[in-house]
C-alpha positions in Angstrom: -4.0 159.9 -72.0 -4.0 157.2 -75.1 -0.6 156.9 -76.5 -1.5 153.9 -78.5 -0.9 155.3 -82.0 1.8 156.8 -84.3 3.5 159.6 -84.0 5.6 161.4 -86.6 9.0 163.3 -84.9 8.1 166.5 -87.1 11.0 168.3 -88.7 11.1 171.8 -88.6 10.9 173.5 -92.2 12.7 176.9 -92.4 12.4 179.8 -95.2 15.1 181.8 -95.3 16.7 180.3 -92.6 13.5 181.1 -90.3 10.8 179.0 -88.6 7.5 178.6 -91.6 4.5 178.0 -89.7 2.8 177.9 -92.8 5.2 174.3 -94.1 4.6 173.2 -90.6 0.7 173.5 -91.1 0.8 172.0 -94.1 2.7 168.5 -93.2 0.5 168.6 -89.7 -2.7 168.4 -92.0 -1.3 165.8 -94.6 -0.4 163.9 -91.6 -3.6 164.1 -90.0 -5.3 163.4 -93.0 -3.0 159.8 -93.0 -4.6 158.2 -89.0 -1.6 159.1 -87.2 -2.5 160.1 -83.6 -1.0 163.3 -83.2 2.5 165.1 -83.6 5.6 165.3 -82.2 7.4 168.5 -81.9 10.8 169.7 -81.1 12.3 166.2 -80.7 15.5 165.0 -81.9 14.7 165.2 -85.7 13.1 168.4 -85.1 16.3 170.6 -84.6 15.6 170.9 -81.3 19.1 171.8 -80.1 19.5 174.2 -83.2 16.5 176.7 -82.4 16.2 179.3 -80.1 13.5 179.7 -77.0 10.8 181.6 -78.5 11.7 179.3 -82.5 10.7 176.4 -80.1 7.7 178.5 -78.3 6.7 179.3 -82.2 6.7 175.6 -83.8 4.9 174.3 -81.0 1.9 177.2 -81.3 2.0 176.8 -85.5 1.7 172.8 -85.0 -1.2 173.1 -82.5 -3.1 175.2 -85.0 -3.5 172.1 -87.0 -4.1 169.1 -85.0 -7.5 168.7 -84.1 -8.8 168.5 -80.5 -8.6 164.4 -80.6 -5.2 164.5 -81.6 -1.6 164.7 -78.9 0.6 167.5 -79.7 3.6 166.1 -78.0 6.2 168.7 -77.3 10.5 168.2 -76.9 11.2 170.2 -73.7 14.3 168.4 -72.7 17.2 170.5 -71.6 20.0 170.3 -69.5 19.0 171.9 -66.7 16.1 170.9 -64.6 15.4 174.3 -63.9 15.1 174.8 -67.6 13.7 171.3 -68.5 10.8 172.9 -66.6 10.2 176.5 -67.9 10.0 174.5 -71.1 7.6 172.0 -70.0 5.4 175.2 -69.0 5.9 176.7 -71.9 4.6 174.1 -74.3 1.8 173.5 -72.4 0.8 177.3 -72.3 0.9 176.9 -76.3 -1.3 174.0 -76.3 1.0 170.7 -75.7 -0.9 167.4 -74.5 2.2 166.0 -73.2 5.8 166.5 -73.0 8.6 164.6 -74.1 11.9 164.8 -71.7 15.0 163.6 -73.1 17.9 162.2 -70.5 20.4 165.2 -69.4 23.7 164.3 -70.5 26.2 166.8 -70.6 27.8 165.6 -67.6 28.2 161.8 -67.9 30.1 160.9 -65.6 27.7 161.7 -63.0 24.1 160.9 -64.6 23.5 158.4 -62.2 20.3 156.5 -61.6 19.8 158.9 -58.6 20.5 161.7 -60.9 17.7 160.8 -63.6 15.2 160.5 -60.7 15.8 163.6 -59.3 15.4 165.4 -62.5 12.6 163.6 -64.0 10.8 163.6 -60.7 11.1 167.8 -60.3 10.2 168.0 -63.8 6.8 165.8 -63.6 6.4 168.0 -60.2 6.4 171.2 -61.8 4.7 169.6 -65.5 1.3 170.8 -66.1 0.7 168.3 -68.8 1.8 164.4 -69.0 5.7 164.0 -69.1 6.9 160.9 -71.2 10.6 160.0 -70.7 12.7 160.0 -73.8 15.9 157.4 -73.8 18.1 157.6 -76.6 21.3 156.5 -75.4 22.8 156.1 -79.1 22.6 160.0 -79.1 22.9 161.0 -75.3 25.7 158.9 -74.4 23.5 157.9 -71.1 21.5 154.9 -70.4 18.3 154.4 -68.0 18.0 151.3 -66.5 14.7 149.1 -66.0 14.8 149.5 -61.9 14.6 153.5 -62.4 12.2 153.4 -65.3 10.2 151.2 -62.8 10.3 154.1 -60.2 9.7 156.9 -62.7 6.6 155.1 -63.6 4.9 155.1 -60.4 5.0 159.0 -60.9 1.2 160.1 -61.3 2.2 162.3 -64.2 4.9 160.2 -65.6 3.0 158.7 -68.3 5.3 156.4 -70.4 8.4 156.9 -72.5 9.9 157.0 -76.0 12.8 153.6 -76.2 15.2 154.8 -79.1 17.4 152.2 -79.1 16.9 148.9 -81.7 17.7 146.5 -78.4 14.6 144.4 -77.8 15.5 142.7 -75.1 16.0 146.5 -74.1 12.6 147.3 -74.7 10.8 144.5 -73.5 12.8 145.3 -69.8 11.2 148.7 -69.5 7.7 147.0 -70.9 8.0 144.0 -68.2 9.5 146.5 -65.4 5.9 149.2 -65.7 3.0 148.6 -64.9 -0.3 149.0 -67.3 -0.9 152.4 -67.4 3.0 153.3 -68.7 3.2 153.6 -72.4 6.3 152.3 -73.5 7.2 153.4 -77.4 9.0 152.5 -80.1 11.7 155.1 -81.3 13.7 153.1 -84.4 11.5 152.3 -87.6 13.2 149.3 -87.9 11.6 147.7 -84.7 8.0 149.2 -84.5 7.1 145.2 -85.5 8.6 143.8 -82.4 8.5 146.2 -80.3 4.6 146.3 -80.9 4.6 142.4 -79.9 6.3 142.8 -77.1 4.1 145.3 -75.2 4.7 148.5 -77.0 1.7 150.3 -77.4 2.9 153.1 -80.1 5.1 154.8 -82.0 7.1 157.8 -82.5 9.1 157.3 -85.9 11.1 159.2 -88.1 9.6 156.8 -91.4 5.8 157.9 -90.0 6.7 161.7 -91.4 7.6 160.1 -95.0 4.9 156.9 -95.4 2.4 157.6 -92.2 -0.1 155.5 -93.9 2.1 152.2 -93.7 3.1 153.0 -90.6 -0.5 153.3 -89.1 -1.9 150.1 -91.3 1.3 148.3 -89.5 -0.1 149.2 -86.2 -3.6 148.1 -87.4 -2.3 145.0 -88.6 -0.6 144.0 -84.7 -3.9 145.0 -83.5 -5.9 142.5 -85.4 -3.6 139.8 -85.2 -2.6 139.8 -88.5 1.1 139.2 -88.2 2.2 138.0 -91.9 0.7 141.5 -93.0 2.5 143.7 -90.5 5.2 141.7 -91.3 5.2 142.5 -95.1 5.0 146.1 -93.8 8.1 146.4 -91.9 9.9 145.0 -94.8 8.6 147.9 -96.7 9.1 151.0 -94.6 12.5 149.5 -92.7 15.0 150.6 -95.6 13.5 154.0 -95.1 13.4 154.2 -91.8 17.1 153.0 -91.9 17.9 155.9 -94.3 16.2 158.6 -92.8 17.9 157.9 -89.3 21.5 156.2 -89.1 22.2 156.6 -92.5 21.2 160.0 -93.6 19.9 161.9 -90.1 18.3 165.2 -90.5 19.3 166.5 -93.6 18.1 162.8 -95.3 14.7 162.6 -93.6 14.0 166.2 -95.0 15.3 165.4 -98.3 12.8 162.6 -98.3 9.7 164.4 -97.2 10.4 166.8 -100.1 10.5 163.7 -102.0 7.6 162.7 -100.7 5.6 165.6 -101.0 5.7 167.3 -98.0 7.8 170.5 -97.0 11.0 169.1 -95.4 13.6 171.9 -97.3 17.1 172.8 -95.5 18.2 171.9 -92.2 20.0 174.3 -89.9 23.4 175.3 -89.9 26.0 173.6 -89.4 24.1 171.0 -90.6 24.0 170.4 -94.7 21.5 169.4 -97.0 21.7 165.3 -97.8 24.1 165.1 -100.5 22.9 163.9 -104.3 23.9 160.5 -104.2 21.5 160.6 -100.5 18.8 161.7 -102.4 19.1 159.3 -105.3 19.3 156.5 -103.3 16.1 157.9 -101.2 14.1 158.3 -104.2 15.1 155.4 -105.8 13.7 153.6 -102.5 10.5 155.4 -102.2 9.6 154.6 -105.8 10.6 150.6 -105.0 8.0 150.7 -101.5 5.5 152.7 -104.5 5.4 149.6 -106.9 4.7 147.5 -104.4 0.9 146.7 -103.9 
């Protein structure tokens, strides 16, 4: 399975507080329409923790409706239990997932030890009946993996790569240098698609790729054909957003920017809030600065 593109970490649009297929349709087909490779669904930025079992079962069937065949539908099936992890992982692949995305357990700190995360993630590929990709994101879990078990995950036959969420480079190039060829590693952060692309990344899965796909793909094209001032110039561009729609503004800002930006983002889940005015000011006032610029 080709992970070598960009992936948007689709939000989850509600009406009246409920899931809206048809809003989730809509942005699947806009994005499609922009290069990127597929969809993510159910991740972090997605509401994951917020929806309920058969919500999750229902966003993953409405976003499969619109990604064509040659397109991944990556689902979140992370939870805290392995037992659970993999009912999920079933789950989404009964409702048409390519591959699933597995973030770290983390409720119990203390003892997520190395040994830990291979027991869970090995169970979980076990039992998989699609590709599982590892999903690190210590900034939010409060765990870290480390390079040695990565390397041993990897050697998994249907461990197929993993999503690196931190902004640490020397980070990511460790997991890159520690796999072998046929484990995707992917950038997580906006802000580092650049390097981590020139340091062995193959992809990425990007909160800024749901507001401006098409920079986002033409800075992957850009790597790709060695044209480094360009892809440059576009990181410049989508980094402010990417900052805003992640550690500055979270949820609520990313979906106040894809209404901006013409898509369907609308409210976030209680208890979170909609992004504030100033957020949105200061959102819009960026997207019409990366808008002027040719």
């Amino acid at each position: 399975m080709h992970f070598g593109s960009v992936f948007p970490p689709m939000p989850t649009p509600f009406t009246n507080g409920e899931v809206d297929p048809s809003a989730i349709r809509f942005n699947v087909e806009r994005w499609m329409r922009a290069g990127l490779g597929g969809v993510v669904a159910l991740g972090t930025n997605g509401e994951s923790a917020l929806l309920d079992e058969d919500e999750s079962d229902r966003v993953i069937a409405a976003a499969r409706d619109a990604i064509p065949s040659d397109r991944l539908l990556i689902a979140g099936t992370g939870r805290e239990s392995t037992r659970a992890t993999i009912a999920a992982a079933k789950r989404a692949a009964a409702h048409g997932a390519d591959a699933v995305l597995v973030r770290t357990p983390s409720f119990f700190k203390s003892l997520c030890t190395p040994a830990l995360f291979t027991r869970y993630y090995t169970a979980v590929a076990d039992a998989s009946p699609v590709p599982v990709l590892l999903y690190h994101f210590p900034a939010a879990m409060g765990v870290t993996l480390l390079p040695e078990t990565v390397a041993q995950l990897g050697e998994h036959p249907n461990i197929a790569g993993m999503k690196e969420s931190s902004t640490d480079a020397a980070q990511l190039a460790a997991f890159v240098d520690a796999t072998g060829p046929t484990f995707s590693v992917i950038v997580g952060t906006g802000a580092v698609l650049y390097a981590g692309l020139c340091l062995g990344a193959v992809g990425g899965i990007l909160a800024v790729a749901a507001v401006m796909p098409e920079l986002c793909v033409r800075l992957l094209a850009a790597v790709s054909a060695g044209q480094h001032e360009e892809a440059r110039q576009l990181q410049k561009r989508i980094a402010p957003i990417g900052r805003m729609v992640t550690s500055g503004y979270g949820v609520p800002g990313l979906k106040a920017a894809l209404d901006l930006a013409g898509f369907k983002g609308g409210e976030p889940r209680a208890p979170l809030a909609s992004a504030t005015r100033e957020a949105q000011d200061q959102i819009r006032a960026e997207l019409a600065r990366v808008a002027e610029v040719v």
